[in-house]
N, C-alpha and C positions, 0 to 999 in steps of 0.2 A: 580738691586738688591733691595731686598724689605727692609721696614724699620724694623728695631726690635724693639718693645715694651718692654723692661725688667721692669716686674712690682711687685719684691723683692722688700721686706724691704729697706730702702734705705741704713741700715749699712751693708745687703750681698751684693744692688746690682753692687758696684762697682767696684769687682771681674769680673763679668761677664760686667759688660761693656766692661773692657779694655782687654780682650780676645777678645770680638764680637771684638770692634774695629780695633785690632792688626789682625786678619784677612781680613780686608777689610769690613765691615759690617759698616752701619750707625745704629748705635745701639743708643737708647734715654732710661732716667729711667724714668721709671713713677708707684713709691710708690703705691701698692692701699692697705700696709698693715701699719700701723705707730706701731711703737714699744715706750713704754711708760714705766717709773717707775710704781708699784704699788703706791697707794696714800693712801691706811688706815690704819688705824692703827690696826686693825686686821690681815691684811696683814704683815707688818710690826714684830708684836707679832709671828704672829705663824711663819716668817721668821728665828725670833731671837733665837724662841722653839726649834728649827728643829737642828739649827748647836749647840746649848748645850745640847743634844741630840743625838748628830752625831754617836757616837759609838756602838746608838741601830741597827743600819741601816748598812743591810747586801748589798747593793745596791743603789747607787745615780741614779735616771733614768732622762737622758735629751732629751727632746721631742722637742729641736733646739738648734740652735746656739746661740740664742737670751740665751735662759733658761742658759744656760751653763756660758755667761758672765753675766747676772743679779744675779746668783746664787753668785759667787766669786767675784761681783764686789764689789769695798769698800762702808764699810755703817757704821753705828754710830749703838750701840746696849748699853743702858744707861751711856749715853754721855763717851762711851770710843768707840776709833774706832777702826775697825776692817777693817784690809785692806786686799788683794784679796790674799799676798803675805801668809799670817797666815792661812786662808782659805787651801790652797792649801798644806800649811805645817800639817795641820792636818789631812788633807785627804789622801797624799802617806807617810806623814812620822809617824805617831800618830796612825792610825788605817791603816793599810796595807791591812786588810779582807776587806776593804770594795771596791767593784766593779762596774764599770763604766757603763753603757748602754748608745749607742746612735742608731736614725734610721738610720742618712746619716753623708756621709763624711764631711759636713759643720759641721759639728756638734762636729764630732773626729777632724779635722784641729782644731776649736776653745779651745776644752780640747786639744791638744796638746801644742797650743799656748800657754795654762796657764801655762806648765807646769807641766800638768798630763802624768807617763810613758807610752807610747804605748801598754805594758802587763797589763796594770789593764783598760784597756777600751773594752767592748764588742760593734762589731757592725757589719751587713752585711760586707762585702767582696767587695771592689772595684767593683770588676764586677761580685757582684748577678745580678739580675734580677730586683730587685726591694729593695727599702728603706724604711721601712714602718715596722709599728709594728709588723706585723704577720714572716716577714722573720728575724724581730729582734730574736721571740719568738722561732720559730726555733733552733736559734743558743744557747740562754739561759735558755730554760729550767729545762736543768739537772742542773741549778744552785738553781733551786727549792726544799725548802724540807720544813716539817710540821713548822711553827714559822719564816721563812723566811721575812724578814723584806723588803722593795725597796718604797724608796721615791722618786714620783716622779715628776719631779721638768718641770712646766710647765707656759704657758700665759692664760690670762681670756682673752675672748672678747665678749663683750656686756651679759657679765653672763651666756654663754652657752658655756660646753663643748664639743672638739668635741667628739664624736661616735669613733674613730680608736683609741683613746688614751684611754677611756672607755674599750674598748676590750682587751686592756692588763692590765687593773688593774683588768679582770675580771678573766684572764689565771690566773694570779699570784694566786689570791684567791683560786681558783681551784684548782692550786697545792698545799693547806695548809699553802701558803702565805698571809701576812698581805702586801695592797697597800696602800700609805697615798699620796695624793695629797697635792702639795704644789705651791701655784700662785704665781712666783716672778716675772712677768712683765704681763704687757700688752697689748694686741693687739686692735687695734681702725682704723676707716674709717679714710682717710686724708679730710678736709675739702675741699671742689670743689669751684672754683669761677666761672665765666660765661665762661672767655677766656680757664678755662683747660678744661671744659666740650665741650667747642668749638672743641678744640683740639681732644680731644678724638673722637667724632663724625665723624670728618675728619680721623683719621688714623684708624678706624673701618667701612672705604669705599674706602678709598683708596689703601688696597691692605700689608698695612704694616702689620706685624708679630707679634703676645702679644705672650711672653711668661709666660705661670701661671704654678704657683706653689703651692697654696693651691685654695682649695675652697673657703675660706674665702675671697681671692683677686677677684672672681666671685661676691659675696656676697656686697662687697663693689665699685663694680662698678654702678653706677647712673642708677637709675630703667628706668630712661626716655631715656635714649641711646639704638637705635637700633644695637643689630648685627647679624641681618640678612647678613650683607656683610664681617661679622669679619673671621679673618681667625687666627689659637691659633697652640702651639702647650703648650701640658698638661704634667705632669712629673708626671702622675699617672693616669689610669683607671679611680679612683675616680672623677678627677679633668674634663677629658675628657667629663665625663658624665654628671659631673655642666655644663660644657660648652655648651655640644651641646641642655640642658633644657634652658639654656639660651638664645638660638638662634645663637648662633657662626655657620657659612656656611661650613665652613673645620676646623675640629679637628684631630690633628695628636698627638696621644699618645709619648711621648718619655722617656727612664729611666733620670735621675734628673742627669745627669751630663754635661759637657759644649762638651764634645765629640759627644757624642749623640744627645744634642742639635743641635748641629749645624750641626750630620747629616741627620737631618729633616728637619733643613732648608733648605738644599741643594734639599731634598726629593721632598722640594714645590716649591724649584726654577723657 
């Protein structure tokens, strides 16, 4: 049985560990996303803007799991603090219009977890097709009209946005929506030393299994690593086709959840 790569963030990827595991699967993590506080003070400001503010905003939109906890997570806003638990009191009990958007179900599990009701959360349907802004877009919207307000609340990595999250603040606009972008964490390369880069080399020959989940995790793998012998399975079209420009030998698309995953794995058994 081959090995599994899980190379999520390391605060999703331990969900999917202990599934692969609990099936029989030698499953290892390997980060190639790091998830980070924002660090300026611009950031910071226009964080602090945003939630005194909050009752402009016909829409909170979260673009992960990540966003969704850095957004409610406790922070100081002129030295009085603001904990995750106020946050959350003013979003379902203070302003009731305002409505939830996420792509995937990591995303509604973590606003569930805060504490967000299941009726004010918009998101794909367990078993769409796909998770991803455009089948978001679908679903939401007829929630669009002239003056429509949706912030949305997302990670910077190396100061480039991506493109699929761009294409919805461009729908919104288009329906006579106002989209405001908001960075409250962010995304960074893990630091490599000799012995992980060692590592890697070896399980990108020997037949073990990455599982990727953005492109950015493509992006942040070490230029000098050959994978010509890598074999992936992708949890989006998009991701499949980083993959196989990067030289991955077998790319098997699969929808982003651990059901599906693993019947790909089986696929490649």
């Amino acid at each position: 049985m081959a090995r599994l790569i899980v190379t999520r963030p390391a605060e999703q990827a331990s969900a999917w560990l202990q599934v692969l595991r609990n099936r029989g699967h030698e499953a290892v993590a390997l980060p190639l996303i790091e998830i980070a506080p924002v660090d300026s003070e611009d950031d910071a400001q226009a964080l602090e803007l945003a939630w005194a503010r909050l009752e402009s905003f016909d829409v909170l939109m979260f673009v992960s799991s990540s966003a969704a906890q850095a957004f409610f997570k406790p922070k100081q806003f002129n030295a009085v603090i603001f904990d995750a638990q106020r946050g959350i009191d003013l979003v379902v009990n203070k302003y009731p219009k305002i409505r939830l958007w996420a792509t995937g179900q990591g995303t509604v599990a973590s606003l569930l977890s805060l504490g967000i009701p299941e009726d004010r959360i918009d998101a794909p349907a367990a078993q769409a097709g796909q998770f991803d802004s455009e089948t978001l877009w679908a679903l939401v919207q007829k929630q669009m009209h002239v003056g429509s307000r949706v912030l949305i609340l997302r990670g910077r990595d190396m100061g480039v946005f991506d493109s699929s999250r761009d294409w919805l603040a461009q729908q919104i606009e288009s329906s006579g929506g106002v989209a405001q972008k908001l960075v409250v964490y962010q995304r960074r390369a893990p630091q490599w030393g000799v012995a992980q880069i060692a590592q890697c080399r070896a399980w990108l020959r020997d037949g073990s299994i990455w599982l990727l989940s953005s492109t950015q995790a493509l992006r942040n793998l070490p230029a000098t690593l050959d994978a010509s012998q890598g074999i992936c399975i992708c949890t989006h079209e998009r991701i499949s086709q980083a993959a196989k420009a990067r030289g991955f030998s077998v790319v098997c698309t699969s929808r982003p959840t651990l059901q599906d995953v693993v019947a790909s794995i089986k696929s490649l058994g």
